[in-house]
Every structure is written in C-alpha cells, then in structure tokens.
Biopython code that builds the backbone (N, CA, C, O; Angstrom):
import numpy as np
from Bio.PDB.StructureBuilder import StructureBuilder

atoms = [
    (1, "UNK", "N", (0.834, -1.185, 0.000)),
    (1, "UNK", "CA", (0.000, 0.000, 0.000)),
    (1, "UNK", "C", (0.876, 1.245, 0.000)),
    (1, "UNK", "O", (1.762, 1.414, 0.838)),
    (2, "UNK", "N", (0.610, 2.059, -0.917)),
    (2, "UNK", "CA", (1.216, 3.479, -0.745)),
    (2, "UNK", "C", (0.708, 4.153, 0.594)),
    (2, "UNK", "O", (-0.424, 3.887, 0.996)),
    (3, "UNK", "N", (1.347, 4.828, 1.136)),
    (3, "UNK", "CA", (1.423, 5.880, 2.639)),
    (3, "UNK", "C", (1.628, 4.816, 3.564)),
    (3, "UNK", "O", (0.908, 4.871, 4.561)),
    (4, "UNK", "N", (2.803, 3.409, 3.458)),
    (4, "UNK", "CA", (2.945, 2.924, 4.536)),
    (4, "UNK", "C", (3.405, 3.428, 5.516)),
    (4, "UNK", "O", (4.319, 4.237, 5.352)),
    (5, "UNK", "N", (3.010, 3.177, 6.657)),
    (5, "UNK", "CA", (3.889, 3.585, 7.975)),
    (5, "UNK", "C", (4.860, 2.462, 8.617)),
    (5, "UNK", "O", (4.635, 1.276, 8.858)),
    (6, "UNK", "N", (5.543, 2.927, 8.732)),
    (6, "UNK", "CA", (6.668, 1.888, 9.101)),
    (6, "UNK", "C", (6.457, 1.165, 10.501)),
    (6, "UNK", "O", (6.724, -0.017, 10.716)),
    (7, "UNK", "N", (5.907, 2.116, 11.465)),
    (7, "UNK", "CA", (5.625, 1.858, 13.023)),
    (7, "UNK", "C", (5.166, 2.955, 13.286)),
    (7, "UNK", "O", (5.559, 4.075, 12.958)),
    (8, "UNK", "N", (3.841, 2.457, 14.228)),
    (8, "UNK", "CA", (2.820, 3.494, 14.668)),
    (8, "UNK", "C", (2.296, 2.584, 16.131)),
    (8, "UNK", "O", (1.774, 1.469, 16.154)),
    (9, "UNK", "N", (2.548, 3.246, 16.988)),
    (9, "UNK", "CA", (2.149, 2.276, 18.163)),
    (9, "UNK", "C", (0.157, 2.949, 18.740)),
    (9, "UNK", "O", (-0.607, 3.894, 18.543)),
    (10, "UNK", "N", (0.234, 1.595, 19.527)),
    (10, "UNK", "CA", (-1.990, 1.992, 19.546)),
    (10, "UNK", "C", (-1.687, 1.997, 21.129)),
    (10, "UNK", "O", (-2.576, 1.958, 21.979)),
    (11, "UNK", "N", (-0.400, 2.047, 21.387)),
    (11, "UNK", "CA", (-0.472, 3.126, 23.150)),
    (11, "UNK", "C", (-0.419, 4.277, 23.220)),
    (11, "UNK", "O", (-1.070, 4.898, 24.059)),
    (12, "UNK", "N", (0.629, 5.032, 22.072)),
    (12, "UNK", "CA", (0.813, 6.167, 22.136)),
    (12, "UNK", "C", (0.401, 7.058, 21.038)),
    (12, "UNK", "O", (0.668, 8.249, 20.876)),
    (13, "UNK", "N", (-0.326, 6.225, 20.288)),
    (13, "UNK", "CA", (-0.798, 6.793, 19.229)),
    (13, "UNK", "C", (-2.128, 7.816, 19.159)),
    (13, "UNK", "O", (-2.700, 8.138, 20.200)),
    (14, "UNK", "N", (-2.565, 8.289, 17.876)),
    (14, "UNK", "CA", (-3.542, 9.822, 18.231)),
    (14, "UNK", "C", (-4.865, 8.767, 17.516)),
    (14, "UNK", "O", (-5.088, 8.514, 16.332)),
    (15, "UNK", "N", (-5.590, 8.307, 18.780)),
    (15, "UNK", "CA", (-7.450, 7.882, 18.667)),
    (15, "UNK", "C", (-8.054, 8.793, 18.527)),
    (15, "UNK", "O", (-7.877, 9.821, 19.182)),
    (16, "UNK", "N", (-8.846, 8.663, 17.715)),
    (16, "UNK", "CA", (-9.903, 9.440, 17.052)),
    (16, "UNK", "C", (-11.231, 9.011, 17.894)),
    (16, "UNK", "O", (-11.403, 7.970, 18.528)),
    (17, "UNK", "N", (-12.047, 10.020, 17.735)),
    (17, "UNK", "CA", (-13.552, 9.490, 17.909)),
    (17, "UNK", "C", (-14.135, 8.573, 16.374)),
    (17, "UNK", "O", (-13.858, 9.201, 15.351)),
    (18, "UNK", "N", (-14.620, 7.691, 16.210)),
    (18, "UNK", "CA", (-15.308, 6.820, 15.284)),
    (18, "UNK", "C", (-16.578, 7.966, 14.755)),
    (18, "UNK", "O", (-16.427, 8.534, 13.674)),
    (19, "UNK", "N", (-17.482, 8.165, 15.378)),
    (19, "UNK", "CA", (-18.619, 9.049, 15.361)),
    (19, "UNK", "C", (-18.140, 10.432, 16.199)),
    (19, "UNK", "O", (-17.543, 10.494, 17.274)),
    (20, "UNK", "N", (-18.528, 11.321, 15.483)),
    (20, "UNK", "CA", (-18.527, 12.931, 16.529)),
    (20, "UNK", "C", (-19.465, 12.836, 17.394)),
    (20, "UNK", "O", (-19.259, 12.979, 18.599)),
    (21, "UNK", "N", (-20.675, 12.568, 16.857)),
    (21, "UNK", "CA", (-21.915, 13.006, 17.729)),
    (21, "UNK", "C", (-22.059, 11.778, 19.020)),
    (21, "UNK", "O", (-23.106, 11.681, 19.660)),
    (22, "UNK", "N", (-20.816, 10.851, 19.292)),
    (22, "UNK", "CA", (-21.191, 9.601, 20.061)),
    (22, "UNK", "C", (-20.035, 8.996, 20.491)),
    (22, "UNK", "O", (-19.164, 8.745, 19.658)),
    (23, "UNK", "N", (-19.907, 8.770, 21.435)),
    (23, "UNK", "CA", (-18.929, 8.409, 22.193)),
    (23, "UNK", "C", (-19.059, 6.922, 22.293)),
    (23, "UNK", "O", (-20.058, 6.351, 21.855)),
    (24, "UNK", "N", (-17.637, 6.002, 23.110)),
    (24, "UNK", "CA", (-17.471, 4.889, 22.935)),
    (24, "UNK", "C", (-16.828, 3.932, 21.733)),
    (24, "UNK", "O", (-16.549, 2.752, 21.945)),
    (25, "UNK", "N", (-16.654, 4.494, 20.623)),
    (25, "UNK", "CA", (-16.020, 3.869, 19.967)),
    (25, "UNK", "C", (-14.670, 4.712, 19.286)),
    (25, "UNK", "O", (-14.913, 5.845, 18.870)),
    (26, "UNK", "N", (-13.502, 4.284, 19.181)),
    (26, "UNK", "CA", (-12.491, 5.657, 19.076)),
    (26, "UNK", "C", (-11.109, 4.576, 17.502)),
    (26, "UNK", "O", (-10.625, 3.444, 17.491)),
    (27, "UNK", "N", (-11.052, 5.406, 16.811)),
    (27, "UNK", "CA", (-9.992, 4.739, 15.891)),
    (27, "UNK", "C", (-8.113, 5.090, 15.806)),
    (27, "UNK", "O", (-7.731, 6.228, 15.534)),
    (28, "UNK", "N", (-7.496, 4.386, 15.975)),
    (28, "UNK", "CA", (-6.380, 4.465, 15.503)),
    (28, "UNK", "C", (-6.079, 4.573, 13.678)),
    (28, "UNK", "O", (-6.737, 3.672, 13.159)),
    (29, "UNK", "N", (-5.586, 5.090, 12.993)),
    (29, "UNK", "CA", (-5.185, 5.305, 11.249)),
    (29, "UNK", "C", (-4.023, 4.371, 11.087)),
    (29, "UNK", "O", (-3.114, 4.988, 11.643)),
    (30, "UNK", "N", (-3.547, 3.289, 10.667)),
    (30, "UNK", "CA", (-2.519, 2.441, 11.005)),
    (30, "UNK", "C", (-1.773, 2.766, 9.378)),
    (30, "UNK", "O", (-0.550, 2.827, 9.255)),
    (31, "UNK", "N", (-2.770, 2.961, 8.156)),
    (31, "UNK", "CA", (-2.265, 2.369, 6.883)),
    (31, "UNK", "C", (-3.267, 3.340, 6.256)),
    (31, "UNK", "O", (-4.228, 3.752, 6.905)),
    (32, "UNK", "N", (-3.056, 3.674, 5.091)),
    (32, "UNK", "CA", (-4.198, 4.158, 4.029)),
    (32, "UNK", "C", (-3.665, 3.885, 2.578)),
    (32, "UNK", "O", (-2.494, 3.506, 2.544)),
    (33, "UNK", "N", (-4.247, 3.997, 1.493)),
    (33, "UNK", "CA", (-4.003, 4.287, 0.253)),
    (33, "UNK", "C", (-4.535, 5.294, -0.691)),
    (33, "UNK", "O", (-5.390, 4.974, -1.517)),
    (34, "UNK", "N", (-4.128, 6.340, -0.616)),
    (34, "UNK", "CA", (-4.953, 7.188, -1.099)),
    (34, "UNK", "C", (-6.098, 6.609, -2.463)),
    (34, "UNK", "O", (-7.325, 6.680, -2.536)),
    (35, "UNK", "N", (-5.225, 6.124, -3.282)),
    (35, "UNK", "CA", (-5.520, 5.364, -4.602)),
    (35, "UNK", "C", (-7.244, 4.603, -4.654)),
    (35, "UNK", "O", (-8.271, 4.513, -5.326)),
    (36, "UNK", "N", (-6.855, 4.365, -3.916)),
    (36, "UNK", "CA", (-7.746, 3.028, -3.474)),
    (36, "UNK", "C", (-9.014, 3.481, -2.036)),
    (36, "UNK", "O", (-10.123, 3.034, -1.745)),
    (37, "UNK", "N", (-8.378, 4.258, -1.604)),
    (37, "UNK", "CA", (-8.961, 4.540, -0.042)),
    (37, "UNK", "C", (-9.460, 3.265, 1.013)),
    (37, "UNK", "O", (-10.346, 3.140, 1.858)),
    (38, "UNK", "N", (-8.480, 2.491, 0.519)),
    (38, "UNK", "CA", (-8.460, 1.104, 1.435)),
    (38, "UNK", "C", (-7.461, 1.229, 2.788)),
    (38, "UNK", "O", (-6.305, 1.575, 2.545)),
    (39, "UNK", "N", (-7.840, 0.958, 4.274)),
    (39, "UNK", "CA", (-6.861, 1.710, 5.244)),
    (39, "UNK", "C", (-6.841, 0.553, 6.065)),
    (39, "UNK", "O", (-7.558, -0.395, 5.748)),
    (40, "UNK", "N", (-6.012, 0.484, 7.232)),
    (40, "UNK", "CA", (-5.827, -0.363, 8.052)),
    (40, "UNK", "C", (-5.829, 0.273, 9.791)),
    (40, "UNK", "O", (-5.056, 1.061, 10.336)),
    (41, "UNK", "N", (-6.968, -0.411, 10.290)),
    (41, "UNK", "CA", (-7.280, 0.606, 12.004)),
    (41, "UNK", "C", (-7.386, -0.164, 12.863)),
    (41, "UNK", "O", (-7.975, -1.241, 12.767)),
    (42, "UNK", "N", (-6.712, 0.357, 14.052)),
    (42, "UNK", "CA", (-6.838, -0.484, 14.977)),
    (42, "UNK", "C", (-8.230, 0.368, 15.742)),
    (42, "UNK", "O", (-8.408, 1.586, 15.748)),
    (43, "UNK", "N", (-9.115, -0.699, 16.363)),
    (43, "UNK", "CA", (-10.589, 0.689, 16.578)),
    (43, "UNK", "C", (-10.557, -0.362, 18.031)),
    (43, "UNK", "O", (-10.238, -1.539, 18.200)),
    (44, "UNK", "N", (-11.061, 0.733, 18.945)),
    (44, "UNK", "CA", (-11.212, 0.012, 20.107)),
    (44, "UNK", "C", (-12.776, 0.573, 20.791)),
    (44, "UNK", "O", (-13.277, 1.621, 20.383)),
    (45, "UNK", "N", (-13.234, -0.011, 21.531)),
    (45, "UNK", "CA", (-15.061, 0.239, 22.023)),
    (45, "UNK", "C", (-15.260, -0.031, 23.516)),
    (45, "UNK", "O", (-14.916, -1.017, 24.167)),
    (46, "UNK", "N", (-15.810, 0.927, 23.849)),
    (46, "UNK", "CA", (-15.914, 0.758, 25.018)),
    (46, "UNK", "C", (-17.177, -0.427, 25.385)),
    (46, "UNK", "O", (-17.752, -0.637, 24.317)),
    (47, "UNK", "N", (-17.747, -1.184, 26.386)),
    (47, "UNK", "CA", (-18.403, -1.691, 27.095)),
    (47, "UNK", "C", (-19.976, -1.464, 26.625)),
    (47, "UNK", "O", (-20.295, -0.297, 26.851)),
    (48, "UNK", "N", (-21.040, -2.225, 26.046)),
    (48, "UNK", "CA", (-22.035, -1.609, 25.504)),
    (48, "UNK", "C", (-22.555, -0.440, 24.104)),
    (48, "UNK", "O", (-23.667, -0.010, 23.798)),
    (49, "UNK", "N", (-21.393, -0.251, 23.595)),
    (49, "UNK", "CA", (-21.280, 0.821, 22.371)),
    (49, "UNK", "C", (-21.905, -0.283, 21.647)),
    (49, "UNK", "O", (-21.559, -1.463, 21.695)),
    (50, "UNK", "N", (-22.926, 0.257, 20.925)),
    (50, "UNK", "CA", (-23.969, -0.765, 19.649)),
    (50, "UNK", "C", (-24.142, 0.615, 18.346)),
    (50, "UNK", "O", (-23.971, 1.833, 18.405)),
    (51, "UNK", "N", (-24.554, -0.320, 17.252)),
    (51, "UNK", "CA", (-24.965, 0.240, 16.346)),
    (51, "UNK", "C", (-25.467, -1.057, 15.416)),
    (51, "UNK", "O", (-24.994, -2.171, 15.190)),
    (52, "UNK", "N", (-26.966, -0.160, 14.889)),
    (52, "UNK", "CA", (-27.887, -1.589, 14.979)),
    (52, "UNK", "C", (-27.317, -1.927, 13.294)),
    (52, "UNK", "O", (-28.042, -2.881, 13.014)),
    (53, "UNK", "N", (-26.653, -1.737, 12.353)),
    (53, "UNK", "CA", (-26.410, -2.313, 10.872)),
    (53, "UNK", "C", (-25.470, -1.077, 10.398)),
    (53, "UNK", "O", (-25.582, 0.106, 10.719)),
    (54, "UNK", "N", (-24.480, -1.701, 9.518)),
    (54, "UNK", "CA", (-23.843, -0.748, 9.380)),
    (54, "UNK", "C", (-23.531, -1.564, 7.623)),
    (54, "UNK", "O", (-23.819, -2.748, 7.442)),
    (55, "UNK", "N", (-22.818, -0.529, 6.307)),
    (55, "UNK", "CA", (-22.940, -1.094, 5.602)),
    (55, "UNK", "C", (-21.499, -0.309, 4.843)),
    (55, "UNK", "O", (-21.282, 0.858, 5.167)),
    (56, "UNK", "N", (-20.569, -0.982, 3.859)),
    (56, "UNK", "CA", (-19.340, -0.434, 3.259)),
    (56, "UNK", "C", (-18.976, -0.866, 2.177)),
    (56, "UNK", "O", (-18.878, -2.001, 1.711)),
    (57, "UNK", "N", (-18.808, -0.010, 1.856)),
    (57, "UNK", "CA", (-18.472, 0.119, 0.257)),
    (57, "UNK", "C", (-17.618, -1.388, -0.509)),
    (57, "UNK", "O", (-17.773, -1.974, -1.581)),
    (58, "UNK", "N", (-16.616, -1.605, 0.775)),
    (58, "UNK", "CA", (-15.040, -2.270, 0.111)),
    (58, "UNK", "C", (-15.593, -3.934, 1.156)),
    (58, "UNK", "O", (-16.298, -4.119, 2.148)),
    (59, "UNK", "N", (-15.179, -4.395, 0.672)),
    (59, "UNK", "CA", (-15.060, -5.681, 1.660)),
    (59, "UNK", "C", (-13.998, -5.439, 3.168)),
    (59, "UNK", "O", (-12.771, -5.349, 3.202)),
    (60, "UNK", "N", (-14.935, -5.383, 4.253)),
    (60, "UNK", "CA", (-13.712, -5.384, 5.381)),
    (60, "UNK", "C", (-13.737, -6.978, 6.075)),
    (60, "UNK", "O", (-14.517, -7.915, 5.903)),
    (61, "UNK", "N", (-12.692, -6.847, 6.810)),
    (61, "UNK", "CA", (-11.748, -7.850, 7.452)),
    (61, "UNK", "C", (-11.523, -7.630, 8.837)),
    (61, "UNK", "O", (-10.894, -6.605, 9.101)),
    (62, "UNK", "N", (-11.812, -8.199, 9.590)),
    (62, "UNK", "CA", (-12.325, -7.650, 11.460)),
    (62, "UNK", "C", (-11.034, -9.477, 12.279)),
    (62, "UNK", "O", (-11.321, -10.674, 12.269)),
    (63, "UNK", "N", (-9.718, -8.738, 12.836)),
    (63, "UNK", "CA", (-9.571, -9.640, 13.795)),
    (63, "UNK", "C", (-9.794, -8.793, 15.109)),
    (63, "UNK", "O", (-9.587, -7.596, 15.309)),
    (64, "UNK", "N", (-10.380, -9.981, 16.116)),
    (64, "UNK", "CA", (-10.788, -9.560, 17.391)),
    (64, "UNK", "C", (-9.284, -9.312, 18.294)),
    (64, "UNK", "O", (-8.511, -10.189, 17.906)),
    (65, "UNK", "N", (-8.807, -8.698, 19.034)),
    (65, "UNK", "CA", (-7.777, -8.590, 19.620)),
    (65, "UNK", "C", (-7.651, -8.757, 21.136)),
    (65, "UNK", "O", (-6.664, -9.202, 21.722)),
    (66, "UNK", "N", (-9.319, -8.144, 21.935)),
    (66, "UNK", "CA", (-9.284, -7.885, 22.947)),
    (66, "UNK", "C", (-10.667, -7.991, 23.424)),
    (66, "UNK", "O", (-11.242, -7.024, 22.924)),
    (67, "UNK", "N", (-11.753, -8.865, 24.345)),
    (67, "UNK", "CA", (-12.793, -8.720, 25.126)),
    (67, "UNK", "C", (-14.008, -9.607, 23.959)),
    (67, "UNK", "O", (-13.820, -10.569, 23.215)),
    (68, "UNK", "N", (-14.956, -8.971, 24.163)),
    (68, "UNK", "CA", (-15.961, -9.478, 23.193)),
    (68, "UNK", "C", (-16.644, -8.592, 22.347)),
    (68, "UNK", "O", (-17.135, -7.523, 22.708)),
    (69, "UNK", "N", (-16.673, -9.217, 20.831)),
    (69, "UNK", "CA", (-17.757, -8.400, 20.378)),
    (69, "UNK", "C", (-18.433, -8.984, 19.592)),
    (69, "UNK", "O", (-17.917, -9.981, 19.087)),
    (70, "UNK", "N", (-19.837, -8.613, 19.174)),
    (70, "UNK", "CA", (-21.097, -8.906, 18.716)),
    (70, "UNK", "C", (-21.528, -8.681, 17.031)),
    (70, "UNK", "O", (-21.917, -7.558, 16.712)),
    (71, "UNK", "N", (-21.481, -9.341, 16.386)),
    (71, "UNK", "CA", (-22.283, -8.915, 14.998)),
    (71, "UNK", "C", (-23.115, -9.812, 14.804)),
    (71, "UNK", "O", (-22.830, -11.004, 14.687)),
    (72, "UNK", "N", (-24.649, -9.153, 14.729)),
    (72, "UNK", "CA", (-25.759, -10.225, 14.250)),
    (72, "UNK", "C", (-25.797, -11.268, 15.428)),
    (72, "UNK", "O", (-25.815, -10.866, 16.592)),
    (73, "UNK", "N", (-25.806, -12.355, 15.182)),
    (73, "UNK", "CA", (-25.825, -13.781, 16.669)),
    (73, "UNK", "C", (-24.561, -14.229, 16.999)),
    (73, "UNK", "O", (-24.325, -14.975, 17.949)),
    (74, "UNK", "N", (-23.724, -13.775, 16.208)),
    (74, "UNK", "CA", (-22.281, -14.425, 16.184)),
    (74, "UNK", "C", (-21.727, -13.800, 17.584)),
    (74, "UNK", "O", (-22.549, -12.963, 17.955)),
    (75, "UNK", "N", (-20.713, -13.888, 18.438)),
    (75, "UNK", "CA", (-20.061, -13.556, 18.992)),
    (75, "UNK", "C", (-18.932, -13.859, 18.899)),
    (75, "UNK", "O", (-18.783, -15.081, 18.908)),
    (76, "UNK", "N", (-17.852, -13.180, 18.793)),
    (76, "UNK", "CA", (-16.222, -13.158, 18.553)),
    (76, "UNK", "C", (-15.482, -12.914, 19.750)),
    (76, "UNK", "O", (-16.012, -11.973, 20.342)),
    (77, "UNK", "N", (-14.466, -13.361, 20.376)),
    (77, "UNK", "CA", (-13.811, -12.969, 20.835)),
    (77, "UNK", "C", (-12.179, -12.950, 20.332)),
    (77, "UNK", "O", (-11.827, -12.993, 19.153)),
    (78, "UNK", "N", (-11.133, -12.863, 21.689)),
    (78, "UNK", "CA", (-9.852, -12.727, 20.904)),
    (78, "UNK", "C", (-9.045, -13.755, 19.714)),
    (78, "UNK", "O", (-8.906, -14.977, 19.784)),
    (79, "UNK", "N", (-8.717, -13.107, 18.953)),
    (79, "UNK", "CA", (-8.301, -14.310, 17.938)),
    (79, "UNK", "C", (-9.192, -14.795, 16.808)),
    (79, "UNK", "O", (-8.886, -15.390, 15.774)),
    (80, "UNK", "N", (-10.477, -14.356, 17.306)),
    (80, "UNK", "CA", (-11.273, -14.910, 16.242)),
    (80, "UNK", "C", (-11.306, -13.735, 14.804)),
    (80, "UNK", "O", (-11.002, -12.552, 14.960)),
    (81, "UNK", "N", (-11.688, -14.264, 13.556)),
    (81, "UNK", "CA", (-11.538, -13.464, 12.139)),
    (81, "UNK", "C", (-12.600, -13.721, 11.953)),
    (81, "UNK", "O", (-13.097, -14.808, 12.246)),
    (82, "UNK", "N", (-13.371, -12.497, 11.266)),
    (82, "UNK", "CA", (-14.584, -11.903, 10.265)),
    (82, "UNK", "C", (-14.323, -11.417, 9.378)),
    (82, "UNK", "O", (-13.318, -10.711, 9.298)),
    (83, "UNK", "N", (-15.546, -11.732, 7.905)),
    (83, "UNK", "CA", (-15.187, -11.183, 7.034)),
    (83, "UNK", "C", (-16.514, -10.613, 6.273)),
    (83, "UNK", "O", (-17.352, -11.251, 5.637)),
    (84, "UNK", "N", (-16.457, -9.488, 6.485)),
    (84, "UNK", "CA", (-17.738, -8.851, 5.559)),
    (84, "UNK", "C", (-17.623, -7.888, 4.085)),
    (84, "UNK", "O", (-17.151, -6.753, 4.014)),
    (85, "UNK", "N", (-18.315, -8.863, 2.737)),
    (85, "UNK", "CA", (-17.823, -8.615, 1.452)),
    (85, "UNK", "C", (-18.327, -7.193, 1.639)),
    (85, "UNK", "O", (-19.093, -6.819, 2.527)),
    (86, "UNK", "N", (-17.704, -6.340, 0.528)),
    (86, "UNK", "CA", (-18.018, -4.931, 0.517)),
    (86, "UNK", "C", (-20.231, -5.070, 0.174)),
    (86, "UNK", "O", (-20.673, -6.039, -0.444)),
    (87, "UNK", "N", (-20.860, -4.330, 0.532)),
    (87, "UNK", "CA", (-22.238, -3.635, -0.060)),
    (87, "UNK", "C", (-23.165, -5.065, 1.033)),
    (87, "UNK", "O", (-24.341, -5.400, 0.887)),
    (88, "UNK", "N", (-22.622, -5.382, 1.588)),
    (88, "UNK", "CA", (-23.530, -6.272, 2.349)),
    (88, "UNK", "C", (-23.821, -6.066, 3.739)),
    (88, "UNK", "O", (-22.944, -6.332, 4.561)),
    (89, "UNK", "N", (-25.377, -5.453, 4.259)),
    (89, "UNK", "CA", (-25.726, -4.776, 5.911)),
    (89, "UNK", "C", (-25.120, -6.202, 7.001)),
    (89, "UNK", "O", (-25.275, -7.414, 7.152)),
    (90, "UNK", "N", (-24.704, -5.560, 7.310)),
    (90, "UNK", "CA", (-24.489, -6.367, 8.705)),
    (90, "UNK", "C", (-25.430, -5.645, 10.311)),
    (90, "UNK", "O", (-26.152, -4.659, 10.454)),
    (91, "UNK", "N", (-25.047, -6.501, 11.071)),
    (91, "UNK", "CA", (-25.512, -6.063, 12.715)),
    (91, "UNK", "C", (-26.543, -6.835, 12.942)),
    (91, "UNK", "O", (-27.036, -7.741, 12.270)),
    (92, "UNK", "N", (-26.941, -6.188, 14.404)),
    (92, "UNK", "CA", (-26.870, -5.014, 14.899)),
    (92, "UNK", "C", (-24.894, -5.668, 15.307)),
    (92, "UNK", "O", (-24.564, -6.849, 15.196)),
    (93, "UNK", "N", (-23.928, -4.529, 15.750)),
    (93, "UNK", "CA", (-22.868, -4.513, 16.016)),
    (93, "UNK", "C", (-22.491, -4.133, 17.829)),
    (93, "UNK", "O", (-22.500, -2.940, 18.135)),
    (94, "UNK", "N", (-22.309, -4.746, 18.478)),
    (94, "UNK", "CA", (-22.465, -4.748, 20.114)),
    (94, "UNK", "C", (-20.849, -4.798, 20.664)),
    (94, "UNK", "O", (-20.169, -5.693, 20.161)),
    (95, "UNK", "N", (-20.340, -4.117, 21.424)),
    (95, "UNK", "CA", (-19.094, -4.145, 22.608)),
    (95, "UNK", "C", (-19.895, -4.788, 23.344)),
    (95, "UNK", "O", (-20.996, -4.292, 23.583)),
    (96, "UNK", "N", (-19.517, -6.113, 23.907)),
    (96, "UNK", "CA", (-20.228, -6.653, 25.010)),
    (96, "UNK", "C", (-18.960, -6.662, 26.282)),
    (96, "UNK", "O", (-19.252, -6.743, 27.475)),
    (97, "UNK", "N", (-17.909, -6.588, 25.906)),
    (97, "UNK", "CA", (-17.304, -6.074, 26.800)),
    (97, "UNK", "C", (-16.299, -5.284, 26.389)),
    (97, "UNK", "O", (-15.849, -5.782, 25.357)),
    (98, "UNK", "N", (-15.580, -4.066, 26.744)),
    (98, "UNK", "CA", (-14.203, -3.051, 26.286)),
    (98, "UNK", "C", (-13.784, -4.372, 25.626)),
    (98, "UNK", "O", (-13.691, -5.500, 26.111)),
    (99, "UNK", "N", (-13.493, -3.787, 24.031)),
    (99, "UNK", "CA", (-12.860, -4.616, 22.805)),
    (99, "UNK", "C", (-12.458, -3.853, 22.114)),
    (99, "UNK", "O", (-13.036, -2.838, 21.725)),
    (100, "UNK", "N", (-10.476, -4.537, 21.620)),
    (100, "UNK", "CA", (-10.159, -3.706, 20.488)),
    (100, "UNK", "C", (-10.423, -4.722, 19.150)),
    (100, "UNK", "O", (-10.853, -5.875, 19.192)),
    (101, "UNK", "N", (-10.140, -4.155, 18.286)),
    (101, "UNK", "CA", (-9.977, -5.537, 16.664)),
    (101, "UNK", "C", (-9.088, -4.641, 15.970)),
    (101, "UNK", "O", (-8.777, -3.493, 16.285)),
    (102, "UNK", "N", (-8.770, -5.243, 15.105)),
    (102, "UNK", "CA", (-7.789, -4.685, 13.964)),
    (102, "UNK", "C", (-8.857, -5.178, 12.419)),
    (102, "UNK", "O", (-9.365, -6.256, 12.110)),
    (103, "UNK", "N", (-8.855, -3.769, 11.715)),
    (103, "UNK", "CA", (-10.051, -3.565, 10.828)),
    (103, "UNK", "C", (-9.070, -3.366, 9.640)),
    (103, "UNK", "O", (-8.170, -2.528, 9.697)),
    (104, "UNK", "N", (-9.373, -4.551, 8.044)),
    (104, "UNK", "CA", (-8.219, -3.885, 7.406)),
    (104, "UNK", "C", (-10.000, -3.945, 6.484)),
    (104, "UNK", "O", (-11.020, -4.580, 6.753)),
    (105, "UNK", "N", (-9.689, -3.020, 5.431)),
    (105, "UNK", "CA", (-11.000, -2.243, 4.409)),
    (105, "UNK", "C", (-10.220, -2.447, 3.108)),
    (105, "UNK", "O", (-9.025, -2.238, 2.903)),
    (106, "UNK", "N", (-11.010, -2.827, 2.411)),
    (106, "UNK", "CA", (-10.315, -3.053, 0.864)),
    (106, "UNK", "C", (-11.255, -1.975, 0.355)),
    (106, "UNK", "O", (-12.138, -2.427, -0.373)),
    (107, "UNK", "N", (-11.285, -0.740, 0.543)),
    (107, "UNK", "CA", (-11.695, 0.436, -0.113)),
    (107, "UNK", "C", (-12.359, 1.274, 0.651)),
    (107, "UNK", "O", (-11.940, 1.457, 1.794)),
    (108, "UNK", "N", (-13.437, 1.908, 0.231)),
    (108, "UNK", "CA", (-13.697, 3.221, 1.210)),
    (108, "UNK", "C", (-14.271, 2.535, 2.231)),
    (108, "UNK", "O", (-14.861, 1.476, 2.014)),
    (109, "UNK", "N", (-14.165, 3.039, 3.402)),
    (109, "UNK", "CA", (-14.399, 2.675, 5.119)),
    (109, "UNK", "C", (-15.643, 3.121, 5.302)),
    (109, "UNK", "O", (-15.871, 3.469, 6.461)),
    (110, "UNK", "N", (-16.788, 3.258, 4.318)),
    (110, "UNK", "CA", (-17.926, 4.531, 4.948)),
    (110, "UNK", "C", (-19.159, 3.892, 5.487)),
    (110, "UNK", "O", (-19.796, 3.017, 4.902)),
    (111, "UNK", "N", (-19.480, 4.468, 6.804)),
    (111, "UNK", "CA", (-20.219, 4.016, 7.755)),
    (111, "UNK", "C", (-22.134, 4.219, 6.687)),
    (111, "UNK", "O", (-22.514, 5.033, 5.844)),
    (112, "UNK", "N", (-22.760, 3.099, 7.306)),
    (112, "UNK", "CA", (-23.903, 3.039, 6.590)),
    (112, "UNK", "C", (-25.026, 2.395, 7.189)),
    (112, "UNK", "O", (-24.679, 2.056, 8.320)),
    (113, "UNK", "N", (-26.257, 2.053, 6.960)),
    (113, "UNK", "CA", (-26.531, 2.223, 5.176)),
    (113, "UNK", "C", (-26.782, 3.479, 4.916)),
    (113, "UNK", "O", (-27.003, 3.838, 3.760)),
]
sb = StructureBuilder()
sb.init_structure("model")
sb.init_model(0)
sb.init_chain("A")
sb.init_seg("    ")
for serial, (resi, resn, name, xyz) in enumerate(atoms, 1):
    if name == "N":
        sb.init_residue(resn, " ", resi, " ")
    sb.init_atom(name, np.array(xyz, "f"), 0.0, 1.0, " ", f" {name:<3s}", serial, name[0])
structure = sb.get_structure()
C-alpha cells in the first residue's frame, strides 16, 4: 500500500472518535491508500457501544484482539476473524465487553446504510 507507515504504536498513538456526535467507539489510522482509499485501524469500544447495521463500500476484514464483540448472533472474541464482502448490511454490532480488533477495508471505510 502506498502511505505505509513503518511503526505506529496503539499506546501512544492519536485515537480518534469513530462518530462525533457519540462516544465509545475511538480509531487508531494504522495504513491508508490514497488510490484506493483502502486503510488499516486499529478501533477500540468501550463496554455496551452498539450500532444496529452498518454497511461499506469495500469488503472489510475484522480480527478480534481484545474482550468481546457482537455482529448479528455471532459472537467473537480474541483471535477470532470476520469477514464482511463490501455492499452487504451487517448487525446489529455490540461491545459486550471493552474490545479492540484490527479492521483492514479493501476500499472506502464509509459508515452506513
């Protein structure tokens, strides 16, 4: 990917809010491509943060890293891999407990439907 970063640490690194208007879910920027607008984030959620379907452009790629989290009936925890093709709704999406994942997006990242 063009704009690699060589090393970017998710202790000391600059989290974003996910949503402005909503708290609980916050992103790390790990990777991008301008080209492509395919990026790589480490996103972490606090305890109860939901959002009932969400939908994206690119096919993303979800490993769990830390606690539990929720899509649809499934539950994931650490270690476990998801994969949702780009244009297909998922959810509802649940923190059932403080969870980070590592999110890689094969194109635009945009929150939906």
């Amino acid at each position: 990917m063009r704009g690699a970063i060589a090393k970017k640490s998710t202790v000391e690194g600059e989290w974003r809010p996910v949503f402005k208007d909503r708290e609980g879910a916050w992103s790390l920027l790990l990777n991008k491509d301008p080209e492509s607008k395919a990026r790589t984030l480490a996103v972490k959620y606090a305890k109860g943060w939901e959002v009932q379907e969400s939908r994206h452009d690119g096919t993303v790629e979800v490993l769990v890293l830390e606690g539990q989290f929720q899509v649809g009936p499934i539950v994931y925890g650490p270690g476990d891999y998801f994969c949702v093709p780009g244009g297909v709704t998922h959810g509802p999406e649940r923190a059932l407990t403080d969870a980070r994942i590592l999110v890689v997006s094969h194109g635009p990242l945009t929150p939906g439907p």
